[in-house]
C-alpha angles and dihedrals in degrees: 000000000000134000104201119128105256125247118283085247090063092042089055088042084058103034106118118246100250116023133138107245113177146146102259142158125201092282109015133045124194127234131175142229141166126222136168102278088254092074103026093051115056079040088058102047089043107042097227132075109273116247085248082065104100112238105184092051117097104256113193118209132203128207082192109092088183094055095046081053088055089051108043089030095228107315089310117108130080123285092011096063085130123058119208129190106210116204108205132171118272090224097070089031095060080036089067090049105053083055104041128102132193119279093231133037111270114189104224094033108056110042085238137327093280100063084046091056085054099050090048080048094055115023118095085212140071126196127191127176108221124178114272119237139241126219082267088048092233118146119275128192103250124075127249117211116240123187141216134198130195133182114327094011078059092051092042083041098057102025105024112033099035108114097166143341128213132185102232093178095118094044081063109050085044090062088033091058091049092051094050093044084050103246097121090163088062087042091048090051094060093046112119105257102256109189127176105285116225092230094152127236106341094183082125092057086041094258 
């Protein structure tokens, strides 16, 4: 029998429907999101959010680089022509997640409609399980986290977890350009290495 890792097309056929990838470390785990230059930018060259940056507005953030890719398509559209990776602490980030509830209402997970409407009401945190997405940013089976953050998560978010942002723009249009010129094996190796996240027990998130 062999022992070679299987193709990445086995390894999307197994992965299991709701589950946390991401691109982590022992104590920080990296998510992604696209703003206007004006914002990215100055993010990017200081390390921290910009006081123009709201803070009191909900922000959703996405461990999935390919999925940021399929929202903001590929740096392209307007107001997310800049991709950060944000490195934040695994501490506020599983944080997040202990309080978050699901963004809609799910019958088995949640007891009825009303303790759903509670929790909403009093979570700082949204999560919604979206498709994850292939080079070609097609659908796949299998659900990608996004997270939301509302009030003080926001704040924590910007001006407590952060560890680091990059401006990963370039990174993009380089994969972007291989699998347009049709060399997806040059564009998968520069994928970020996304690997299962030990986020816990997530029942309460439907996963």
């Amino acid at each position: 029998m062999s022992d070679r890792t299987p193709p990445r097309a086995a390894q999307v056929q197994t992965a299991p429907h709701r589950q946390v990838r991401a691109a982590h470390t022992d104590t920080t785990i990296t998510v992604y999101q696209a703003y206007a230059p004006h914002l990215g930018l100055p993010a990017a060259r200081d390390g921290r959010f910009p006081a123009a940056w709201k803070r009191e507005r909900m922000t959703w953030i996405k461990p999935s680089f390919l999925w940021m890719m399929y929202r903001c398509g590929w740096a392209t559209k307007t107001d997310q022509e800049t991709v950060l990776a944000v490195e934040i602490t695994r501490e506020g980030f599983d944080e997040a997640l202990r309080r978050a509830c699901l963004s809609h209402y799910e019958p088995g997970t949640h007891p009825d409609r009303e303790a759903w409407q509670r929790s909403l009401r009093d979570s700082p945190a949204r999560v919604q399980w979206d498709p994850e997405r292939d080079l070609h940013l097609n659908p796949l089976p299998h659900r990608s986290l996004q997270l939301g953050l509302s009030g003080p998560a926001s704040r924590a978010y910007a001006d407590e977890w952060t560890v680091s942002i990059r401006d990963v723009t370039p990174l993009a249009r380089e994969i972007h350009a291989l699998v347009r010129a049709g060399d997806e094996a040059a564009a998968r190796a520069l994928l970020p290495a996304e690997t299962p996240y030990p986020a816990g027990s997530l029942a309460h998130l439907g996963a």
